[in-house]
C-alpha positions in Angstrom: 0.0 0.0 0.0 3.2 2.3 0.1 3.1 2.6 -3.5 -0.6 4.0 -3.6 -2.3 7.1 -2.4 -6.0 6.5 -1.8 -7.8 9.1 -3.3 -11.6 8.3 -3.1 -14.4 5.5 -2.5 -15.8 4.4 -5.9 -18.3 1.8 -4.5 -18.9 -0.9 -2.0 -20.2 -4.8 -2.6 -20.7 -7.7 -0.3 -17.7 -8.6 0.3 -15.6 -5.0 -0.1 -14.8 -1.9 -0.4 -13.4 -0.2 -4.2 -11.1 2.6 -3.5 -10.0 5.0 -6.2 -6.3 5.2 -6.3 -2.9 6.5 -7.6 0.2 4.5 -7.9 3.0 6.5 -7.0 5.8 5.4 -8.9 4.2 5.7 -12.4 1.3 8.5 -11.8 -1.6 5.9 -12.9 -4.8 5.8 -11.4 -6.4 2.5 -10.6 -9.2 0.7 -8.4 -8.1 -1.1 -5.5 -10.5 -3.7 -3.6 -10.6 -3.7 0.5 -12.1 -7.1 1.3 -13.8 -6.8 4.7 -13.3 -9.6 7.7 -15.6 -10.0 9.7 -13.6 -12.3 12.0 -9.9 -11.8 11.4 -9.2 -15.3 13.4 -10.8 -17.4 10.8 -8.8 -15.9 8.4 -9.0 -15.1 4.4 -12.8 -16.4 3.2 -12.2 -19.1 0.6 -14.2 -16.6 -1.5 -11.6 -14.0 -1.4 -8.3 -16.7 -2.4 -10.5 -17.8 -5.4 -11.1 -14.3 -6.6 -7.1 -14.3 -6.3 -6.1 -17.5 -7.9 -8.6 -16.3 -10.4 -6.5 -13.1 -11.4 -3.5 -14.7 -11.2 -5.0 -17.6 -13.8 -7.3 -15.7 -15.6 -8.7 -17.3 -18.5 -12.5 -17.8 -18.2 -14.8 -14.6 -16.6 -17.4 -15.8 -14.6 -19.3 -12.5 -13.9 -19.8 -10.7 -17.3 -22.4 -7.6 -17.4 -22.2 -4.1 -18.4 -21.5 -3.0 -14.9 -18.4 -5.0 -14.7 -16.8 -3.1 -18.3 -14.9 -0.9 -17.2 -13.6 1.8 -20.1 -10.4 3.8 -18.8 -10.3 7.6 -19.8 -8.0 6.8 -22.8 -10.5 4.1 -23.7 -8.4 0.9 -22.4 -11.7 -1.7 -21.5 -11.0 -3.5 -18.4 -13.4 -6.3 -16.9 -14.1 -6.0 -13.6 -15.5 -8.2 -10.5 -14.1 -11.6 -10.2 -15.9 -12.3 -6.7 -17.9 -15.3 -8.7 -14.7 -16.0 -11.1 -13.1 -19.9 -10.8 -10.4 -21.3 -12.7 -12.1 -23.8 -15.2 -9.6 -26.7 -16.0 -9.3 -27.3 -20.3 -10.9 -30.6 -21.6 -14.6 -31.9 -22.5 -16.7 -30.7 -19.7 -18.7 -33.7 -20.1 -15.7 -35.6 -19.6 -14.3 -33.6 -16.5 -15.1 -34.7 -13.2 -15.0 -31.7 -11.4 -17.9 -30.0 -9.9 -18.9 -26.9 -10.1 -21.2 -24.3 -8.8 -24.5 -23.1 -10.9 -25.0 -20.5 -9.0 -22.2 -18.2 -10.7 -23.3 -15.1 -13.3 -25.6 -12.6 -12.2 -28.7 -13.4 -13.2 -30.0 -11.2 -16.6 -26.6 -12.9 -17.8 -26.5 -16.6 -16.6 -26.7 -19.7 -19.4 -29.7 -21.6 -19.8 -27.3 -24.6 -18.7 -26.8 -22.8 -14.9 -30.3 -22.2 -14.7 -30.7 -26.0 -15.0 -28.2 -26.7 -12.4 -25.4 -28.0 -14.5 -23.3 -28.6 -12.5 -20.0 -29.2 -15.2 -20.1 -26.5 -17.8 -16.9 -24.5 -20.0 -16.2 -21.4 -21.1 -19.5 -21.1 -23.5 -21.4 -20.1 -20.8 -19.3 -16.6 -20.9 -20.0 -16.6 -24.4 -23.9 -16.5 -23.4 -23.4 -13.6 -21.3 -21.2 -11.4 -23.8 -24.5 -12.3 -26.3 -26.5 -10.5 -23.8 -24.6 -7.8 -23.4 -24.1 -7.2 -26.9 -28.3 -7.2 -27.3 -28.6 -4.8 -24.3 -25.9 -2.5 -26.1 -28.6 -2.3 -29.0 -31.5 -2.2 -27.4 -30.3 -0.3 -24.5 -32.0 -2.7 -21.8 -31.6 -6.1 -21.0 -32.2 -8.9 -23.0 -33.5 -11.4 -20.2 -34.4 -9.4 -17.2 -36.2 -11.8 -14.9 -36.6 -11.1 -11.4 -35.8 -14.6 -10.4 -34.2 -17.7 -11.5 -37.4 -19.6 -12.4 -38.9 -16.4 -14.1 -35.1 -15.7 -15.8 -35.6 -18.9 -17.6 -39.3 -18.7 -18.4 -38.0 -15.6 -20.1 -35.2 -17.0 -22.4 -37.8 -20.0 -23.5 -40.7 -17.9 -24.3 -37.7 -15.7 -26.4 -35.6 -18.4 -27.9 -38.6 -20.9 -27.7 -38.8 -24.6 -26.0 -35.5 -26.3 -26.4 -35.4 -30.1 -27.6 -33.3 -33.0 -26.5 -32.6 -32.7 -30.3 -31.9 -29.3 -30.4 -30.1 -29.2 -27.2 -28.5 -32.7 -26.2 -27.8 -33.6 -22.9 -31.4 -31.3 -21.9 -32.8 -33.6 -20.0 -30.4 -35.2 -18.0 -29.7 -31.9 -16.8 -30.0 -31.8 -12.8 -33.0 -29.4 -12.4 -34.7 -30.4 -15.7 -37.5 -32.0 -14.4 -38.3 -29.5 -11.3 -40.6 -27.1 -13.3 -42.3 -27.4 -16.8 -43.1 -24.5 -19.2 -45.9 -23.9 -21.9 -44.0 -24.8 -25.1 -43.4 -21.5 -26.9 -42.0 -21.3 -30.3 -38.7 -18.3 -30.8 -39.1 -14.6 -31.1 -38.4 -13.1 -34.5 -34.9 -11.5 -33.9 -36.1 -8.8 -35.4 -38.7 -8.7 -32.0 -35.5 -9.3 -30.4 -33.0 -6.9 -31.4 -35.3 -4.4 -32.9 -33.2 -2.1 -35.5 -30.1 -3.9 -35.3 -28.0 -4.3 -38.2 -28.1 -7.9 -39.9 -24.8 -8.5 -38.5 -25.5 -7.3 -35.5 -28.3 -10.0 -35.1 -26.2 -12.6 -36.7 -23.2 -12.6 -34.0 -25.9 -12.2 -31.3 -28.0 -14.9 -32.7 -24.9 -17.3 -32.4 -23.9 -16.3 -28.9 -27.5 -16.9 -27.9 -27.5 -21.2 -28.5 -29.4 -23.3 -26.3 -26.4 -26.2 -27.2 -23.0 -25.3 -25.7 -21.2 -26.9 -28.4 -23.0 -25.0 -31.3 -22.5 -21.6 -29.1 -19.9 -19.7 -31.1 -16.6 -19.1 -29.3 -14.1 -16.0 -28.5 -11.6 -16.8 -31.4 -14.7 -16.8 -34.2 -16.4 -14.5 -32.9 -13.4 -12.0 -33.5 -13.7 -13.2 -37.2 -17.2 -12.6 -37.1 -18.3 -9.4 -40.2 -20.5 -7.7 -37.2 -16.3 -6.3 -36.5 -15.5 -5.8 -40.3 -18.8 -4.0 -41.0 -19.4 0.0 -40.7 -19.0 1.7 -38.6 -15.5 0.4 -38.3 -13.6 0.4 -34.9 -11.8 3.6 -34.1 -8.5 4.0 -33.1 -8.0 4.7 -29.0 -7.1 8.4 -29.7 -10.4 9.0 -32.0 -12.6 7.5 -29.0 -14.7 10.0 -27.0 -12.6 10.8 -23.8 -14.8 12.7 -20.5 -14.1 16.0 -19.8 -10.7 16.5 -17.5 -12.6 16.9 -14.7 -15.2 14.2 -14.7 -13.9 12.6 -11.9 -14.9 15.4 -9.3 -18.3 15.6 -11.4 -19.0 12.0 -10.7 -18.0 12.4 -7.0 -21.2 15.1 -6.8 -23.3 13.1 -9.3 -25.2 9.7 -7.7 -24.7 7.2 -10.6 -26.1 3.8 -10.0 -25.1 1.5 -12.2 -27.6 -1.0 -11.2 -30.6 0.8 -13.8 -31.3 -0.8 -16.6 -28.9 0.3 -19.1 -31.7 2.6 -21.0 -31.9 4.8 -18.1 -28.0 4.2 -17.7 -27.0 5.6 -20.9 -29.6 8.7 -20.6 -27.6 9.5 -17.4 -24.3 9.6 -18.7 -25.7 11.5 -21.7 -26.7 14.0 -19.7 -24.0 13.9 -17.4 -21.4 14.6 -20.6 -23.4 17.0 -22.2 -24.2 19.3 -19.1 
């Protein structure tokens, strides 16, 4: 903590505290997390030492939403908020042993396969969660906002329409599978979907958004994918919008939650920018 010089509180979670910072030795400002004990004699919560394993490892992000993008003022993205992140092993996750938890993603973002309980899933399940994101960043709300984990998957059925054992193998084996039925619905236009999205817009979002793991597109294609070759074309880092020099102290006597639904969100910062 020598090299830093705590500047300001950007936010607090369950487990800590985010303090706005300056390293000293190289003038950069950063976030630094101050994880609260409750009992110091118990020691480190295995929480915490995953989140740390999971930075030192990082590979697979287990907590992907809009909140957790971070865009630096020279428009660096950063993501944010490994409190639910876990080092996934490489392999078949049909064929790995391991057990892990279902209860990982915040909710508007988690796979179809964690709302069933899986119990061993991969990587694709991020992929789910950047599909959402990229459908809230067009429609400027979220895709799948249910308000619980019965209702959050009652919402990507009656969307996507009533998955298969052919469509999606390995469906019902799936622990909770059999807990609660749903009215069969058939999909959602993506056109209803992603109203005025560009056709390869849709396209990318449509092949994030796959019941089957194995179909769901991964990182690597994805980055091939036209929706990044297509206008408007990626600016360079010094063409990006940057905030005003002083938006730091602005934000300090401006309340921003970023818990709104992004709609709301992005009206905020609008007018925040343009005040």
């Amino acid at each position: 903590m020598e090299q830093y010089n705590v500047e300001g509180r950007v936010g607090e979670g369950a487990h800590g505290l985010v303090l706005m910072a300056k390293h000293i030795p190289t003038g950069r400002e950063v976030a630094l997390k101050k994880v609260l004990l409750k009992k110091v004699e118990e020691g480190i919560p295995n929480s915490v030492v995953r989140e740390i394993k999971s930075l030192q490892e990082i590979d697979c992000k287990y907590d992907l939403k809009p909140a957790n993008l971070l865009i630096s003022s020279n428009g660096v993205l950063r993501i944010a908020d490994l409190g639910l992140g876990r080092v996934v092993w490489s392999g078949n996750a049909s064929s790995d042993n391991r057990l892990y938890s279902h209860q990982v993603a915040t909710r508007w973002y988690r796979a179809p396969e964690l709302l069933y309980g899986a119990r061993r899933y991969n990587c694709a399940i991020d992929l789910w969660a950047v599909g959402c994101i990229l459908a809230e960043l067009n429609n400027r709300s979220p895709l799948f906002p249910g308000e619980t984990d019965i209702d959050q998957l009652a919402i990507v059925l009656r969307s996507l329409g009533t998955p298969t054992e052919a469509s999606w193998p390995g469906l019902t084996s799936l622990p909770d599978y059999n807990k609660i039925s749903f009215p069969p619905a058939r999909p959602l236009p993506w056109s209803t979907l992603l109203p005025d999205a560009s056709p390869t817009t849709i396209d990318l979002a449509r092949q994030f958004l796959v019941y089957d793991t194995e179909k769901r597109l991964s990182a690597k294609k994805a980055l091939a994918h036209a929706y990044f070759y297509s206008p408007p074309l990626p600016c360079s880092l010094e063409e990006m919008p940057h905030p005003p020099p002083d938006h730091r102290q602005r934000l300090k006597s401006k309340q921003i939650s970023v818990d709104k639904p992004m709609r709301q969100l992005f009206n905020t910062l609008h007018s925040y920018f343009n005040d």
